[in-house]
VEXVOMI-93098 format. One record per residue (C-alpha): residue number from 1; z, y, x. Coordinates in steps of 0.25 Angstrom, whole numbers, padded with zeros to 4 digits. Layout:
<pts>
PT   nr      Z      Y      X
PT  NUM      Z      Y      X
...
</pts>
This chain:
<pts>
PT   nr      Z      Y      X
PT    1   0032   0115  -0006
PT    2   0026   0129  -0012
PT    3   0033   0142  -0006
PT    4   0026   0153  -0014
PT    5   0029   0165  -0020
PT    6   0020   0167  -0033
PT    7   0021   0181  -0042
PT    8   0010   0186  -0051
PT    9   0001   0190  -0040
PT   10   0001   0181  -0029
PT   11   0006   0169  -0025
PT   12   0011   0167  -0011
PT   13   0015   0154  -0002
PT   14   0020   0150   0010
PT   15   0024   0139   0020
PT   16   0035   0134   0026
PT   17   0028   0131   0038
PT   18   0026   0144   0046
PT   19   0034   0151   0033
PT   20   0020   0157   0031
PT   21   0012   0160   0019
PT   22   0004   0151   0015
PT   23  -0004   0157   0002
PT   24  -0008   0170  -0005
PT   25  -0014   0168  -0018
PT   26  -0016   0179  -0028
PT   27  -0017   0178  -0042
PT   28  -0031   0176  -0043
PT   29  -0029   0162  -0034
PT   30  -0037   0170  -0021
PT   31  -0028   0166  -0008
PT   32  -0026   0177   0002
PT   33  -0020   0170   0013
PT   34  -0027   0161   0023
PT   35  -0025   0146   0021
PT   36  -0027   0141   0034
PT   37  -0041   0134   0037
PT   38  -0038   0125   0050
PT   39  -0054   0129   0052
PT   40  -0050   0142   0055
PT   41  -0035   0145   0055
PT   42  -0024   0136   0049
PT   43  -0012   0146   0048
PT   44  -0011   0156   0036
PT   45   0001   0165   0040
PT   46   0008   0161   0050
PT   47   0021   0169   0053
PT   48   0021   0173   0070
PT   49   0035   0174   0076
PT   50   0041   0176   0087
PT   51   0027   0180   0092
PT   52   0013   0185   0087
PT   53   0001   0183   0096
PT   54   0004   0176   0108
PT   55   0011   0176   0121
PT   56   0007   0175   0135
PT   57   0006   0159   0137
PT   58   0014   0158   0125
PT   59   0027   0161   0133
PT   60   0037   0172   0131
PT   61   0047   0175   0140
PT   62   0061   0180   0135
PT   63   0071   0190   0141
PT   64   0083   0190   0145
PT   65   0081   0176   0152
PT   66   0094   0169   0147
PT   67   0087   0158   0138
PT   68   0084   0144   0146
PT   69   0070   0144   0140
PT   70   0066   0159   0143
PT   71   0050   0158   0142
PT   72   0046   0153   0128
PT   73   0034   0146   0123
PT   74   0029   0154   0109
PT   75   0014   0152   0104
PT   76   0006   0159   0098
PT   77   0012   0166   0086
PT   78   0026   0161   0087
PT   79   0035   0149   0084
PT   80   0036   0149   0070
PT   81   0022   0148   0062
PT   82   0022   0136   0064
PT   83   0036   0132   0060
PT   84   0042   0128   0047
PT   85   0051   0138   0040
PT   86   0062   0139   0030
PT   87   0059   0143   0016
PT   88   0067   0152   0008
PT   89   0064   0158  -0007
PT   90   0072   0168  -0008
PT   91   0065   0174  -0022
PT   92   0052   0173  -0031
PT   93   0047   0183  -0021
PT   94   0052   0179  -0009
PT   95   0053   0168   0001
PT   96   0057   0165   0015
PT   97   0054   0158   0028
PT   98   0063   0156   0037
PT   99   0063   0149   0052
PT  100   0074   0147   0063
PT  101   0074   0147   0081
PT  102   0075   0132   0084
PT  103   0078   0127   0096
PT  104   0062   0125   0098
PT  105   0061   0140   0096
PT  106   0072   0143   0105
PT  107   0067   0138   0117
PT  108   0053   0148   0115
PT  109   0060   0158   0109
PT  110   0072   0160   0111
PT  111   0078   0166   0099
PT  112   0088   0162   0087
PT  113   0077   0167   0076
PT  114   0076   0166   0062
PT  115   0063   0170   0055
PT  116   0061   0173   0041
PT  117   0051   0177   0033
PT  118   0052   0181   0019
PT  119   0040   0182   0009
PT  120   0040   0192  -0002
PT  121   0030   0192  -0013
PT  122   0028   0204  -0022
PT  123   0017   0208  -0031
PT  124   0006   0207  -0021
PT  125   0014   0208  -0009
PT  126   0018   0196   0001
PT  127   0028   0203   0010
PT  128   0032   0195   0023
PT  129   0046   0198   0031
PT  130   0049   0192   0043
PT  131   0064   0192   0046
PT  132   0067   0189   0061
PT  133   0081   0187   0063
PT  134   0087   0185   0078
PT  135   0100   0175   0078
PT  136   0103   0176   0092
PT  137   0116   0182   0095
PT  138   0115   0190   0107
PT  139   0100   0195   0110
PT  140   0087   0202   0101
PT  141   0075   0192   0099
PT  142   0061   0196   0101
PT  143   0051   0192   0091
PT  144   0036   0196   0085
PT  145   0033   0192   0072
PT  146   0020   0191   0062
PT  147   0012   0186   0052
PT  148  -0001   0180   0054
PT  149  -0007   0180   0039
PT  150  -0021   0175   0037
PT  151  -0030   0180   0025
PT  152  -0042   0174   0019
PT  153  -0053   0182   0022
PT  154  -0062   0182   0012
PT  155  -0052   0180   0001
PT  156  -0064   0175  -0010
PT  157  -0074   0166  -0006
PT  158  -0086   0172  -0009
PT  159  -0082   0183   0004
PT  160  -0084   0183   0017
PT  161  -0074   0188   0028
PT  162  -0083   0202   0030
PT  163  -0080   0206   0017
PT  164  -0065   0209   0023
PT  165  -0060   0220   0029
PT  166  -0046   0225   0033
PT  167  -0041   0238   0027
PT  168  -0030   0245   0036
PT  169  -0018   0255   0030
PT  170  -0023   0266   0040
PT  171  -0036   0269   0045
PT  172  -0034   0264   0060
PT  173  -0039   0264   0074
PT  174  -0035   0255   0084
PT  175  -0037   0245   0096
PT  176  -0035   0233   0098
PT  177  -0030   0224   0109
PT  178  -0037   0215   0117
PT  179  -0036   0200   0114
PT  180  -0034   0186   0121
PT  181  -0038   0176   0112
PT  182  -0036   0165   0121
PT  183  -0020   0168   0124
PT  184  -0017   0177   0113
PT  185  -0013   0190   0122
PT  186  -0015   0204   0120
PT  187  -0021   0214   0129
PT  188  -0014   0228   0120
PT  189  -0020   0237   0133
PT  190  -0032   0231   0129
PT  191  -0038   0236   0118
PT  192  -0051   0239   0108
PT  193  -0054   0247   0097
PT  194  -0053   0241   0084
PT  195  -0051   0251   0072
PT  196  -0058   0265   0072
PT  197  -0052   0273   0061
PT  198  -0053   0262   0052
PT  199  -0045   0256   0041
PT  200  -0054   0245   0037
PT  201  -0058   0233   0046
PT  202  -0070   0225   0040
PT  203  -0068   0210   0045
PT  204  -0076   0200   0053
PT  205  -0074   0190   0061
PT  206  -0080   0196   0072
PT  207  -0068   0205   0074
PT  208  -0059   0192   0077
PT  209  -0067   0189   0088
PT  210  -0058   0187   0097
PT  211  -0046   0184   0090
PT  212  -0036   0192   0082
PT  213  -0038   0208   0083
PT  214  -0022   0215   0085
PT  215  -0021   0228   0079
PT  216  -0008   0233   0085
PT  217  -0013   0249   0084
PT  218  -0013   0249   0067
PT  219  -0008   0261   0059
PT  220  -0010   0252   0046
PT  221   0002   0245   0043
PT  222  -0006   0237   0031
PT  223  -0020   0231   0030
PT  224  -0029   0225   0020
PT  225  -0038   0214   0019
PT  226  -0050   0217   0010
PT  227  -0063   0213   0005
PT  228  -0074   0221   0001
PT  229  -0078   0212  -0010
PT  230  -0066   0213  -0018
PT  231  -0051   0218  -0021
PT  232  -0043   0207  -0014
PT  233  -0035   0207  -0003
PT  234  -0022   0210   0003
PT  235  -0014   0220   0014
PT  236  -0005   0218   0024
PT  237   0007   0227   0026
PT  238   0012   0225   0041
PT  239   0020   0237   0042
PT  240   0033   0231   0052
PT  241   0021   0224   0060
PT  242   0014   0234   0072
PT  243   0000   0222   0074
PT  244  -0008   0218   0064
PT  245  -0017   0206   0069
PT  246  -0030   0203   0063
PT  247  -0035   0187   0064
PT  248  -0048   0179   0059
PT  249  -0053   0166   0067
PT  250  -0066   0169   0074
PT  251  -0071   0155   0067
PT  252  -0071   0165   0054
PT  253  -0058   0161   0048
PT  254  -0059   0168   0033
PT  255  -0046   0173   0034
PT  256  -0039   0186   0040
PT  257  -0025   0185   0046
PT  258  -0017   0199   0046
PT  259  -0006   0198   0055
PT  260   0005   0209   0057
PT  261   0012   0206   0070
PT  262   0025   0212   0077
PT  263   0020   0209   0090
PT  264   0007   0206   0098
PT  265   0003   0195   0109
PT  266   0004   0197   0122
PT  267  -0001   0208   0130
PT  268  -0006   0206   0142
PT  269   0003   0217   0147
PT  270   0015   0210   0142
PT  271   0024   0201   0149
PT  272   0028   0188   0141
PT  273   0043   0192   0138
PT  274   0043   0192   0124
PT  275   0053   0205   0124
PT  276   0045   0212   0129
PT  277   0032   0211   0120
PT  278   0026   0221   0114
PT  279   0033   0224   0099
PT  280   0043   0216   0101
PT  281   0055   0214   0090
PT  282   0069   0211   0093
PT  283   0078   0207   0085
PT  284   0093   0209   0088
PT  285   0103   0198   0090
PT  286   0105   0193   0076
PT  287   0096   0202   0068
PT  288   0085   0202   0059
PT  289   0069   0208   0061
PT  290   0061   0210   0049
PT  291   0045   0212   0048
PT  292   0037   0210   0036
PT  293   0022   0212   0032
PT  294   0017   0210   0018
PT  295   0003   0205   0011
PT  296  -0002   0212   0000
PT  297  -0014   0206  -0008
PT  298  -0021   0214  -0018
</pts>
């Protein structure tokens, strides 16, 4: 089956598998959104929840200690993108994923959730919602959530990756932290200078050196992909998201992944109860958490 949402501008799919995007064509046939060359990465957009980044050994611990399996096992980037979810259309603009704590989930995260993400398109304009609703009856759930979407970089053929660069809202200057590649962890005490009062990143590979760069210090709350050759590209808006993370493979994947997050790895000054994370959300007992992002191509 075909999920899309199609209008005079673009046309937009998904899958059900994830309940990610799947496809971002504009009118002119040219496809925007990675599609997921196993040569260098085989997800497109996958949808991170109840973590982004990874934990400590993968495990997180829960407070109080009232539930028989209190340390849970959560991998890298959540329990869900790789799950299949419940599609809803709710109009010609709109649609609807939607996925439900199993008794699998219970046992590593021990939470009655229901997520549900809802894809809106207008004009130019995909905006993504993710509605995090808590069902338990008596205590607040903890959650992180983000999107993990991948761009090709370059959009035409006849470019190279270095023709592209990233243009921030605000001119910024920042640090980084440092990275572990090889578990995943943050070090956020850590850190090196990235931007100099600067709002445009020129791209290479180079800067992936060592994996994903964290901007957790940005003022922009939006960024564009651009190329120097031409007048395509597109913006993402992350305003309810405090981390942008920036991704390529250092194999020299043509693509970019944009990634607004709620929430980081681990520091190495964290413990490993998940409460206790840095940025963490709660939702109340039987209440609902809303955060959304949008993808502007123009």
């Amino acid at each position: 089956m075909v999920i899309e949402l199609k209008n005079d501008f673009l046309t937009v799919q998904f899958k059900e598998f994830g309940g990610a995007l799947s496809s971002i064509k504009d009118k002119d046939g040219i496809e925007y959104l990675w599609q997921g060359n196993p040569e260098y990465w085989s997800s497109q957009a996958p949808v991170l929840f109840p973590i982004c980044g990874s934990l400590r050994d993968d495990e997180a611990i829960y407070r109080p200690c009232t539930h028989p399996h209190f340390t849970g096992i959560i991998p890298r980037h959540g329990l869900v993108r790789k799950k299949n979810f419940t599609y809803e259309q709710i109009s010609d603009n709109s649609l609807a994923f939607s996925i439900r704590a199993t008794a699998e989930t219970l046992v590593n995260y021990p939470y009655d959730f229901e997520l549900r993400i809802v894809y809106t398109l207008v004009d130019k304009t995909i905006s993504v919602t993710y509605q995090v609703t808590n069902h338990e009856k008596a205590k607040a759930m903890p959650y992180f959530i983000g999107g993990h979407p991948g761009f090709n970089c370059p959009l035409l053929f006849d470019e190279r990756y270095e023709d592209y660069y990233l243009e921030f809202e605000k001119e910024e200057t920042c640090t980084v932290p440092e990275t572990f590649p090889e578990t995943g962890l943050l070090d956020v005490n850590k850190r090196a200078p990235f931007l100099q009062n600067q709002k445009v990143l020129e791209l290479d590979y180079a800067l992936f050196a060592k994996d994903a760069i964290t901007l957790d210090q940005l003022a922009s709350r939006s960024v564009s992909l651009k190329s120097h050759k031409h007048d395509k590209g597109l913006r993402l808006d992350f305003a309810d998201f405090p981390n942008l993370i920036l991704w390529s493979t250092t194999t020299k994947g043509p693509f970019i992944a944009l990634e607004p997050w709620s929430g980081l790895s681990t520091s190495l000054d964290e413990s490993d109860v998940l409460e206790d994370k840095r940025q963490v959300t709660f939702v109340p007992s039987e209440g609902t958490d809303e955060k959304s992002f949008s993808i502007t191509i123009f």
